[in-house]
C-alpha positions as CSV (number, residue, x, y, z in Angstrom):
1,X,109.1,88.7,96.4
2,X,106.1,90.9,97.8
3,X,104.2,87.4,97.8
4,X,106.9,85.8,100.8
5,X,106.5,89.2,102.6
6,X,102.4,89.0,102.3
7,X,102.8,84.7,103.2
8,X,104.9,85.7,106.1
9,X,102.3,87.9,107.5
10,X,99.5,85.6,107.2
11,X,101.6,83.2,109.1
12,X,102.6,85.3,111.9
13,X,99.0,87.3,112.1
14,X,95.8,85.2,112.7
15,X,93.5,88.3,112.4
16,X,93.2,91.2,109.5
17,X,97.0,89.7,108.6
18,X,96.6,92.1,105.0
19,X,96.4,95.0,106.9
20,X,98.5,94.3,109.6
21,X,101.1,93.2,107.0
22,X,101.1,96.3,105.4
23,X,101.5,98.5,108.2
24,X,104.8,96.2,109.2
25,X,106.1,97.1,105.6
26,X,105.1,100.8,106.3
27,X,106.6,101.1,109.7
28,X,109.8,98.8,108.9
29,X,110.5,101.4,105.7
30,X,110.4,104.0,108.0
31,X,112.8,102.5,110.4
32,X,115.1,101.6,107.3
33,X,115.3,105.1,106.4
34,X,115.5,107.0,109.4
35,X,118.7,104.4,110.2
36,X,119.9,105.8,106.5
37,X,119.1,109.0,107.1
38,X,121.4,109.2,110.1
39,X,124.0,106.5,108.9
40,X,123.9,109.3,105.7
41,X,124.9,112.3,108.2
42,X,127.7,110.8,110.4
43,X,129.5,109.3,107.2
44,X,129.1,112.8,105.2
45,X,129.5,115.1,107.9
46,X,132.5,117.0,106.6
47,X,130.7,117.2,103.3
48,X,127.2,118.7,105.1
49,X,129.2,121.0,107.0
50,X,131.8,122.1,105.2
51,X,129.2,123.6,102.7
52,X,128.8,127.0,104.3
53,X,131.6,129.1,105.3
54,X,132.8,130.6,108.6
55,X,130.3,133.5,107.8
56,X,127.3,131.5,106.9
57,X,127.8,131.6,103.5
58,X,126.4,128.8,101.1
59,X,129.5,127.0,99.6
60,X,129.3,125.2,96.5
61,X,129.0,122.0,97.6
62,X,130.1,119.8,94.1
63,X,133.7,121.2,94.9
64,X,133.5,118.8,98.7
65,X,132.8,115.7,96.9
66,X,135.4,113.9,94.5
67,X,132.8,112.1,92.1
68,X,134.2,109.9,90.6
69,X,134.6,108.1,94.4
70,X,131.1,109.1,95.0
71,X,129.7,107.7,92.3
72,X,131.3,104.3,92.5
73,X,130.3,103.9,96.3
74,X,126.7,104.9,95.4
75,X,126.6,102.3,92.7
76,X,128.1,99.5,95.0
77,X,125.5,100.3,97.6
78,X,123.1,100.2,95.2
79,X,124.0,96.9,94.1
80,X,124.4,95.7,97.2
81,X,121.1,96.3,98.5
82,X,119.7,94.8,95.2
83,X,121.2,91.6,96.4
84,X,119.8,92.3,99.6
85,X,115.9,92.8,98.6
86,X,116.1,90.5,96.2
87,X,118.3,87.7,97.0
88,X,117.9,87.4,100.7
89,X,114.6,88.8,101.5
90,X,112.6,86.4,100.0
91,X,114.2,83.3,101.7
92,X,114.0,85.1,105.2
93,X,110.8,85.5,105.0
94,X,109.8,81.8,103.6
95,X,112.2,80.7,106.9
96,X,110.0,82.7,109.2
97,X,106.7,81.4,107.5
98,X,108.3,77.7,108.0
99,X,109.1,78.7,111.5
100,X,105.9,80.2,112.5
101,X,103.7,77.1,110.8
102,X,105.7,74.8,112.2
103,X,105.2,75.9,115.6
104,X,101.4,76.4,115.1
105,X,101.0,73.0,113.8
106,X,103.2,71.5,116.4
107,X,100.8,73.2,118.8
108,X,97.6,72.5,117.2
109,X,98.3,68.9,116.8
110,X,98.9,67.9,120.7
């Protein structure tokens, strides 16, 4: 997998592609979970705020949440973005490489 992402960037950068590759997977990752992060806090909303009380008082917050619904959801995510990193990334990025040497060779060739 980490071998398409790494061919992928020395397609699409002609100059210091390892470390500009690496700072794509640093800055996408960072994108990715800031996007969770707020994805996380308008699904659970009720669950964040319903864990202090109308005085300010920390709630227990294992009484919000039914678990056995939490749990299943959080193993289907899980599994789905298994199938996501592992089945799907690595022939996006062997499209893009195609794409990107294609249309350098096109170019370098007339």
């Amino acid at each position: 997998l980490i071998q398409s992402v790494f061919m992928l960037g020395a397609s699409w950068f002609k100059s210091k592609n390892f470390i500009k590759t690496f700072l794509s997977i640093v800055v996408f990752w960072m994108l990715v979970g800031t996007i969770t992060m707020l994805f996380g806090c308008f699904l659970f909303k009720e669950q964040l705020w319903s864990v202090f009380d109308n005085h300010g008082q920390a709630l227990n917050i294992c009484t919000n949440i039914n678990s056995d619904n939490f749990e299943s959801f959080i193993d289907n995510f899980i599994l789905f973005m298994k199938i996501l990193f592992y089945g799907v990334m690595a022939p996006v990025c062997w499209f893009g490489s195609w794409l990107k040497l294609k249309e350098v060779e096109v170019q370098d060739g007339i």
